[in-house]
N, C-alpha and C positions, 0 to 999 in steps of 0.2 A: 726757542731753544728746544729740540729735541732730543733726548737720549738713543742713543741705538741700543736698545736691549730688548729684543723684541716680544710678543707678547701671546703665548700660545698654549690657551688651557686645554687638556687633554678631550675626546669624547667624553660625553657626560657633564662636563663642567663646562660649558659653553652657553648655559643658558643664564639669563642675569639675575632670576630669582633664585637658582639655586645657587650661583654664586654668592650672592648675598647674602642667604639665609641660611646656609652653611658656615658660610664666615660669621656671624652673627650664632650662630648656636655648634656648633658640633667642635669651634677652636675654644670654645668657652672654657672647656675642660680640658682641651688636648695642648692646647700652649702652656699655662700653666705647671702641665707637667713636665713637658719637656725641656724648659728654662729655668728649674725649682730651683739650682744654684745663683742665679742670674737674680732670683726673687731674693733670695735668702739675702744677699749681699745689697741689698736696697737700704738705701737712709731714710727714712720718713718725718719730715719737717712740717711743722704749721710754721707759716710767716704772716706775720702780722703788716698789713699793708692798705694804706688808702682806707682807713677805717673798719677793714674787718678781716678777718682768718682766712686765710689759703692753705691748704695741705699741697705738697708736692713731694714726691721721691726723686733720690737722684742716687745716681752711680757714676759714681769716676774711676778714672784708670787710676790703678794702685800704681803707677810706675810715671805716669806723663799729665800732672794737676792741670801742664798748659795745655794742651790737648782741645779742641775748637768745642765749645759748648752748643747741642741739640737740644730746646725743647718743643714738649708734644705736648699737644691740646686733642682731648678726644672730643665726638661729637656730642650733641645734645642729647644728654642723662646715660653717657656713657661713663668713664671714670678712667682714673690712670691704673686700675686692674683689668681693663677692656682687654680681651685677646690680640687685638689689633695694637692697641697700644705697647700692651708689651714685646710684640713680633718685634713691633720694629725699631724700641727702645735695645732689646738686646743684642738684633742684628747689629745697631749699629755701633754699640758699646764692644760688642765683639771687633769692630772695622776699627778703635781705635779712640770712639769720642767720648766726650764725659756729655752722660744726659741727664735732662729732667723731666720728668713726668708729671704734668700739672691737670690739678682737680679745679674743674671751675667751681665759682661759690653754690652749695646746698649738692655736688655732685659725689661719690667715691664714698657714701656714709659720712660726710661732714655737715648735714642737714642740722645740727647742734651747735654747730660754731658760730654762725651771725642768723641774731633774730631776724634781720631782713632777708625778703626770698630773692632769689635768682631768678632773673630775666635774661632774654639774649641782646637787650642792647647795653647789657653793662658792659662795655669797654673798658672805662677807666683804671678798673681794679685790678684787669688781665695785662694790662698795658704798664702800669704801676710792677705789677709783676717779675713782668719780663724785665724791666728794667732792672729791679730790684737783685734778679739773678744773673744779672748781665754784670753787672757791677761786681758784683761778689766775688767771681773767676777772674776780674783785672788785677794781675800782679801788681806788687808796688812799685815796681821799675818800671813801671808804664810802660814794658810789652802790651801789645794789646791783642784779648783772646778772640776769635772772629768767632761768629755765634751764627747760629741758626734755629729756625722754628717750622714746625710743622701741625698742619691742621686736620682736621679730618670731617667731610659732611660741616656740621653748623662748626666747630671748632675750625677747620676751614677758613669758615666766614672769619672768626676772630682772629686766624691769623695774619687775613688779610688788610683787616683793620690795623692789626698791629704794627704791620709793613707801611703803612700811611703815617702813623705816629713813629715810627722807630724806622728813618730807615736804613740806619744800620745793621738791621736787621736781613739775615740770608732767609729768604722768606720761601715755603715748599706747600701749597693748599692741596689737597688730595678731595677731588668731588668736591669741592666749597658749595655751600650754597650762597647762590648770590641773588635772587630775587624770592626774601623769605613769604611773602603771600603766594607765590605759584608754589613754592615746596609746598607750603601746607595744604592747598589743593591737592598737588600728588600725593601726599600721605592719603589723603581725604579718599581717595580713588580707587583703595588696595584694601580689602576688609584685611588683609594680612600685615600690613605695615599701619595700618590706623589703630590694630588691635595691640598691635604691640607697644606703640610708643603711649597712647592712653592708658592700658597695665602700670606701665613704668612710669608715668606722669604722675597718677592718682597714689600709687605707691612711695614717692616723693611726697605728694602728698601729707598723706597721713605721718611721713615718719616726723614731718615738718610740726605737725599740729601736736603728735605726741610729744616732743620736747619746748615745742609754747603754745601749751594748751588752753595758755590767757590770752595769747593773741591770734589764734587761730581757729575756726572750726569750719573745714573742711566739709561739712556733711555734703552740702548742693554738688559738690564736685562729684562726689561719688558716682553721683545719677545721671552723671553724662558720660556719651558713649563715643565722642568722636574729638579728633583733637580740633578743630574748629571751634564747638560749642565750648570744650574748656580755654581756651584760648578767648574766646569771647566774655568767659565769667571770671576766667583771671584778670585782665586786663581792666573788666569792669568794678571789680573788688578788688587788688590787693596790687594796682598798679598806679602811675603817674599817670597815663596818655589817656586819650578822650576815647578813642575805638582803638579794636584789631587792626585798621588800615594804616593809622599813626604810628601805632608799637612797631609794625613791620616794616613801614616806611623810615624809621629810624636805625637799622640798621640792613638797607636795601645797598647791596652794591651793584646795580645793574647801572647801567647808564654810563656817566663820566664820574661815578661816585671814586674811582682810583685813579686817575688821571693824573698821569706823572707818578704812580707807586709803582716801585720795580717788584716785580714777584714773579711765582711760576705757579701753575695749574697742569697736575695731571689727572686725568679724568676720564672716563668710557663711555664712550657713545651709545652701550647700552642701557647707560645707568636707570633703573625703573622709580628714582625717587626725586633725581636732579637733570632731567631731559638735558641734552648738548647743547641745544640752543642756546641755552644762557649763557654759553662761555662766548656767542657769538660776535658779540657786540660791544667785548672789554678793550678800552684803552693797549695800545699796542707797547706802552710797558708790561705790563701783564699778559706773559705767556705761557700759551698754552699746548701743552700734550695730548692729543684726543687718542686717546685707543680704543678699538674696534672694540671692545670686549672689558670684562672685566665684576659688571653691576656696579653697585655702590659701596667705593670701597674696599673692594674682595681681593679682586685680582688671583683669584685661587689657581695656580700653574701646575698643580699636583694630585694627586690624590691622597699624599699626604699632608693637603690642604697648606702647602707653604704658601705666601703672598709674597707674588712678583711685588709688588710692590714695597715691600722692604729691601729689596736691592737695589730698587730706582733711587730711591732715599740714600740708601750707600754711596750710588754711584754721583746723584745731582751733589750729595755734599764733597765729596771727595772734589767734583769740581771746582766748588764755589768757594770751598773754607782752605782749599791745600795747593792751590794755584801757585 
């Protein structure tokens, strides 16, 4: 399935780091602003689900409750205030949908709601979730409201998961990652993106250990400087699985791991964190979008830094839910 909405960042933004890293820092501030109404009118729920606390926002049309329910999973140690996430919560609430914005568990400052930590192979609780808000929005007349989910990078990965369990589910991955020990090499590969997501890692950390500081002490992690080596002392401390190669082999979707999941992948061939290859080799339910360009995630088509990519979203759902 390809969309015709073509894809053409101006001079200057054509390179994938700074696509990225613009998207990633300089909308931090400037979406925020520019959707403060869109914020303000946010609901903020904890739901209690599958044993522990989930935070999610949501926004619905004041005028059409039946309206096809969107939700969004940001990436790993990202949050449902991520600028990306809200781009494209409010594009598409502005097109007509009712969304949710979901915080994975210890993700958005919820690191106080369940004494257990977050890992990326918890499925079950994001999957419990989704259901849980899929249900919610089915009238009693048994209309039924068509739904969709979107992921982004590792959320991605979980929505693509979620699409195997639910496949009622209109399923939209943005850059997924699908073979999680090659990501973590490419992280591995960037002092720019290894620096970053160890910050945010060790910073989770700590806020983790300040609210159970009986069952946590973080100090060893501090002193590592690469997300490998904390990944190897998490996994070895405060995890089920035997190594690093186990915990990622658990939620690896490379191979025939979707086979028969119907979903869509769009994605840039420049991407500097999730190489193309990986989408190369998925099950022929699973399709994919390659564009030339973009980084991870970015898609920056302006210099007012909008993301094409929040219209692709507009337009794949307008497809898939209003058919």
């Amino acid at each position: 399935m390809n969309i015709d909405l073509p894809f053409a960042p101006p001079p200057g933004l054509t390179n994938p780091h700074v696509q990225t890293i613009l998207s990633s820092v300089a909308r931090k501030a400037l979406v925020p602003q520019r959707i403060s109404d869109f914020i303000a009118g946010t609901i903020e729920e904890i739901i209690d689900v599958a044993d522990v606390r989930l935070v999610v926002h949501k926004n619905a049309q004041p005028h059409d409750p039946q309206a096809p329910l969107i939700m969004i999973i940001p990436g790993w140690l990202g949050s449902a205030q991520s600028s990306y996430v809200l781009s494209a919560a409010q594009y598409l609430w502005q097109q007509g949908f009712n969304v949710v914005r979901v915080n994975l568990r210890d993700h958005g400052n919820t690191a106080h709601l369940n004494s257990g930590l977050f890992h990326s192979a918890l499925s079950h609780e994001v999957i419990e979730l989704a259901k849980h808000l899929m249900a919610a929005v089915q009238p009693a007349d048994g209309t039924k409201i068509p739904c969709g989910l979107i992921g982004y990078s590792l959320g991605g990965n979980f929505a693509l998961r979620l699409a195997r369990a639910i496949p009622d589910l209109t399923t939209l991955a943005i850059c997924p990652a699908i073979d999680p020990y090659a990501t973590m090499r490419q992280i591995e590969s960037s002092f720019i993106y290894r620096n970053y997501f160890v910050t945010k890692w060790r910073k989770l950390f700590r806020e983790k250990q300040r609210h159970f500081p009986t069952l946590y002490d973080f100090g060893p992690a501090m002193q590592l400087s690469s997300v490998a080596s904390l990944t190897d002392y998490f996994i070895k401390y405060h995890s089920e699985f035997d190594d690093t190669e186990t915990y990622c082999a658990a939620y690896d979707l490379s191979g025939q791991a979707l086979a028969g999941v119907k979903a869509h992948i769009v994605a840039a061939a420049d991407d500097p964190i999730i190489p193309a290859h990986f989408y190369q080799q998925l099950p022929d339910s699973v399709t994919v979008d390659l564009i030339d360009r973009g980084g991870h995630g970015a898609f920056l088509e302006n210099w007012q830094l909008d993301s094409w990519v929040d219209r692709y979203c507009g337009h794949f759902f307008d497809e898939q839910l209003r058919r």
